[in-house]
C-alpha positions as CSV (number, residue, x, y, z in Angstrom):
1,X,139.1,122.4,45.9
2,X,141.0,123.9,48.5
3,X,138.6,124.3,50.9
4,X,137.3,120.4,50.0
5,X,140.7,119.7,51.3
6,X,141.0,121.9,54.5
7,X,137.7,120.0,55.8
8,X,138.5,116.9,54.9
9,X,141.9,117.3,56.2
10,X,141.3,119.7,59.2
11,X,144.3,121.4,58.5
12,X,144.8,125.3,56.5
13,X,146.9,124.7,53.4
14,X,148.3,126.7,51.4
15,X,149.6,126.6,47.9
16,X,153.4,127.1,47.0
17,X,154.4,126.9,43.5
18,X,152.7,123.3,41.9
19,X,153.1,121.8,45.8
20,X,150.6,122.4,48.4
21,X,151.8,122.2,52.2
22,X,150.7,122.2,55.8
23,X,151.4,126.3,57.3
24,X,153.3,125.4,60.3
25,X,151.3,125.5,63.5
26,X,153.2,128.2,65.0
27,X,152.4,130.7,62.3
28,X,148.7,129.4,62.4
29,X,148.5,130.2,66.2
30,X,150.3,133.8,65.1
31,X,147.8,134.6,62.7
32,X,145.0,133.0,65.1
33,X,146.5,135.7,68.0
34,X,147.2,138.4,65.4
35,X,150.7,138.6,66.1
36,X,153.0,139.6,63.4
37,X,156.5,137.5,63.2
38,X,158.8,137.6,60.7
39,X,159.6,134.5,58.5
40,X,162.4,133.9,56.6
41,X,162.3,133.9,52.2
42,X,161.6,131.9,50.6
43,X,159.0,130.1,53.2
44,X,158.6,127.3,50.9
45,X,162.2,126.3,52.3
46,X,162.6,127.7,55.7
47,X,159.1,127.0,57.2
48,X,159.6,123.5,57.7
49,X,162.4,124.2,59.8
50,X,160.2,126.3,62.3
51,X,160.9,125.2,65.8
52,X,158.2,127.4,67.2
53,X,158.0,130.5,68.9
54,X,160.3,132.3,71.3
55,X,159.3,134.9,74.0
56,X,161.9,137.1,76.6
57,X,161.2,139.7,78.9
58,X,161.0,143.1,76.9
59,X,161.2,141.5,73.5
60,X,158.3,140.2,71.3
61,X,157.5,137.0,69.9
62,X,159.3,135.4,67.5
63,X,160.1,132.5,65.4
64,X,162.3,130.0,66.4
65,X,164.2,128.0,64.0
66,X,166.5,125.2,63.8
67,X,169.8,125.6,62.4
68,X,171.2,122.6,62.3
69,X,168.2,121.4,60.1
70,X,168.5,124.1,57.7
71,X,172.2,124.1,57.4
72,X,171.8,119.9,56.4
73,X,169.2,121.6,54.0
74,X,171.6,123.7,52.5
75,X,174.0,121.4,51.9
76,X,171.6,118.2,50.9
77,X,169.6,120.3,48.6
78,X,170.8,123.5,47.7
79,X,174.4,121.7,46.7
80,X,176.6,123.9,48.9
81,X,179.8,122.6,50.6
82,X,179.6,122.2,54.2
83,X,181.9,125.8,54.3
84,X,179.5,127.3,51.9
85,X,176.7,126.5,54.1
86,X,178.5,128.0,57.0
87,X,179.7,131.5,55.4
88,X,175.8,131.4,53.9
89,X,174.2,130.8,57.3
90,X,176.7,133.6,58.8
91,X,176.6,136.3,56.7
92,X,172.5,136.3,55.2
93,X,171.0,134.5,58.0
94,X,172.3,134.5,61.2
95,X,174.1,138.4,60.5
96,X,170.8,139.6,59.0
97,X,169.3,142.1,61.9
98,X,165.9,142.7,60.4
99,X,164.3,144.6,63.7
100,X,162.4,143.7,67.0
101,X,161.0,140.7,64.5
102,X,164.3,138.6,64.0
103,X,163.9,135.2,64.3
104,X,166.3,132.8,66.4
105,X,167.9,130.2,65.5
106,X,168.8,127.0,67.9
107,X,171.1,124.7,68.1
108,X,169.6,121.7,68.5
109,X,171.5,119.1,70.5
110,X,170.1,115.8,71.2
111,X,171.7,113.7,74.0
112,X,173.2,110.8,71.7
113,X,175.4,113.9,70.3
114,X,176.5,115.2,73.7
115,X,177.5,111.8,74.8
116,X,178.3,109.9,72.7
C-alpha cells in the first residue's frame, strides 16, 4: 500500500504511529546526498518544524529549525506555560550539544513583527 501511495502521490512517506506523513524535503535531499544530520526525538513532532539546512565554513551540514514554531508547539500542544516552554527549549533543546551534528535553531522574524 505504501508504495501504491508514493506513486500516486510522488512523494516518500513514511509511517509514524497510526499517522502517515510527508519526510521533510530537507532530510529527503540528505538521504538522496548521503549526508548524515541529526534530527531531533521524537521526529513525529519536531520534523515539521525543519526550516532546512544550514552550511558554514569548517562546519558540516545541518538542520535548521524554527524556534519560534516549536516553542508555539509546546505550548499549543504539549500544554506547557509560556515559561515552561522557555526553561524546556533552554535547557533540552537549545543547551543540548550533541557534536559536529547539532541542529540550529532560527528565530524567525517576519517584517509585520519588526514593524509593527
Amino acid at each position: 500500500m505504501r508504495r501504491a501511495l508514493r506513486e500516486v502521490l510522488g512523494v516518500r512517506l513514511v509511517l509514524v504511529g497510526w499517522f502517515v506523513m510527508r519526510v521533510h524535503p530537507a532530510i529527503r535531499a540528505c538521504e538522496e546526498a548521503e549526508i548524515a544530520v541529526l534530527r531531533l526525538e521524537p521526529r513525529a513532532f519536531f520534523d515539521r518544524f525543519i526550516l532546512g539546512l544550514a552550511d558554514r565554513c569548517g562546519s558540516e551540514t545541518v538542520l535548521a529549525y524554527d524556534l519560534g514554531a516549536i516553542h508555539a508547539a509546546l505550548v499549543r500542544e504539549q500544554g506547557m506555560t509560556e515559561e515552561e516552554a522557555d526553561e524546556h527549549l533552554s535547557f533540552n533543546v537549545l543547551g543540548a550539544w550533541m557534536g559536529e551534528k547539532t541542529p540550529i535553531f532560527i528565530s524567525v522574524i517576519m517584517e509585520e513583527t519588526v514593524y509593527s
